[in-house]
N, C-alpha and C positions, 0 to 999 in steps of 0.2 A: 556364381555371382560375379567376378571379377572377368569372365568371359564374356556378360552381358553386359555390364559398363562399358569395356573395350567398346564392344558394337555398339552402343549407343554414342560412345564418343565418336567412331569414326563414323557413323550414319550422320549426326550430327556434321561436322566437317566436311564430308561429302556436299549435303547438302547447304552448306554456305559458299564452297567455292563453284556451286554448280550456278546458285538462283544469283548471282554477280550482279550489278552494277558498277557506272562509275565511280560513285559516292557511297559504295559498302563498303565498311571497311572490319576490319577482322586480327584477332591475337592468338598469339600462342607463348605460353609463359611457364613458368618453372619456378615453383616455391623454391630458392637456396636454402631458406632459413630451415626449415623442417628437412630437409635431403642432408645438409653438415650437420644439424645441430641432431636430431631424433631418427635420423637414415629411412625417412618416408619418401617416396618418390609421388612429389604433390603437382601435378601439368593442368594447365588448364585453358579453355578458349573463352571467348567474349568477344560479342558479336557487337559493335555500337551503332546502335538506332538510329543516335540524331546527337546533336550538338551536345547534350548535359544529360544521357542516359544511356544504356547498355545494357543486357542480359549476356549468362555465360554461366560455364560451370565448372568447377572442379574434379579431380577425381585422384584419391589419396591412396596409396597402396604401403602398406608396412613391409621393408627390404628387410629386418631384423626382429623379429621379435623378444628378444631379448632387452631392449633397449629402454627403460626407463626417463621418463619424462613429465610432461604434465598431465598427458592423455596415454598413456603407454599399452592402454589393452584396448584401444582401436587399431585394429589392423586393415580398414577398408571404410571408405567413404565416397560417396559423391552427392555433390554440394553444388547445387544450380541456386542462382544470385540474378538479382537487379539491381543497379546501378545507378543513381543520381548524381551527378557533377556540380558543383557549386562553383564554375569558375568562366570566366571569359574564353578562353583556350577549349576549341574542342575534345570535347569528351578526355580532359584530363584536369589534375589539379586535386583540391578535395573534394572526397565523395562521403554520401552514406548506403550502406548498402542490406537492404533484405534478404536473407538465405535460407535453406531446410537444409536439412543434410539427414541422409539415410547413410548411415553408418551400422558397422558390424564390428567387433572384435571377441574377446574371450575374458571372461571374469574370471579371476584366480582367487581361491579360497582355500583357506587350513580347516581341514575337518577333524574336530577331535576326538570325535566317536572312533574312528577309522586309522587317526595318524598319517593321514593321506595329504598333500597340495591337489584341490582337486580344480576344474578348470569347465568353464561352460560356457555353450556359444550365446552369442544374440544379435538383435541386428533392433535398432530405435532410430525411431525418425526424433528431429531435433525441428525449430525454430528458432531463430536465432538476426542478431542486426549484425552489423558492424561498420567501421569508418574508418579511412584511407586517406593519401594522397595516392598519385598516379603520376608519371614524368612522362612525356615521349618528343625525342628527338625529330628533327628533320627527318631524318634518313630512316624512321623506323622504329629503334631502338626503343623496348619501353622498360622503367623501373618504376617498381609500385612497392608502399609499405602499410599494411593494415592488420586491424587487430577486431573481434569479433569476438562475443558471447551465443550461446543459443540454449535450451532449457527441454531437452527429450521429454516426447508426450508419450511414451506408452512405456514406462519405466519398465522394459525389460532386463537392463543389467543396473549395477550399481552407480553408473555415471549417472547424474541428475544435469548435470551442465558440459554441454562442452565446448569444446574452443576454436576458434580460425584467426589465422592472420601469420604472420610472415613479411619479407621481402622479395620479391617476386622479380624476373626479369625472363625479357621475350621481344618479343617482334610483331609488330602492326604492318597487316600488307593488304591491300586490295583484292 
């Protein structure tokens, strides 16, 4: 699974810096907040459309498993988004934003029949909103902060809801 994300990521990628224009412009960004705070390595791109929208996606990978948090038995996600801007400033400022997210990780459960911690995989697609601001500099530079709900449809593990959002920072380049 995390073999095919890769290649979707960089197929994706590929194919933005290839189909160019003058006025396409393009991100590459880095949840800190999830990477110090839960040791998930959360990168993502976004591609902006036009003045006050954008599409893009995420993609979440668990460096620890160990690690307790809010969401602590996702180990893998990716989370493609649409983007609205609510501001004068192109494509930055506050947004609201629509997401799915196909996520995977492992349910941990005490069996008492057994005596056992036993452990089971799964993988549930979610629906999900959320809202931001967005900064970016002259030169590039961009910092984003958003927070996000979503509500898994095909209840395969015990998660009912899960979460996005972070402090993000990266780079807009043509």
């Amino acid at each position: 699974m995390k073999k095919l994300a890769l290649s979707m990521v960089l197929f994706a990628i590929s194919l933005g810096l290839f189909a160019q224009n003058e006025t396409d412009q393009n991100e590459l960004k880095i949840n800190m907040s999830n990477l110090i705070g839960f040791k998930w390595l959360d990168v993502g791109y976004e591609r902006i459309l036009n003045e006050e929208s954008s599409i893009g996606f995420g993609t979440l990978i668990s460096l620890d498993h160990s690690v307790d948090g809010l969401d602590e038995y996702r180990t893998f996600s990716l989370t493609p988004y649409y983007r609205h801007f609510f501001s004068d400033k192109y494509a930055q400022g506050f947004f609201v934003e629509a997401f799915t997210m196909l996520h995977s990780g492992k349910d941990e459960y005490y069996n008492y029949e057994t005596d056992l911690n036993n452990k089971d995989s799964f993988t549930d697609f979610a629906v999900g909103i959320s809202a931001g601001a967005k900064w970016v500099t002259a030169r590039g530079f961009v910092a984003e902060i958003y927070a996000g709900i979503g509500r898994d449809m095909f209840n395969q593990s015990d998660i009912e809801v899960v979460g996005r959002g972070g402090v993000s920072i990266g780079y807009r380049f043509q």
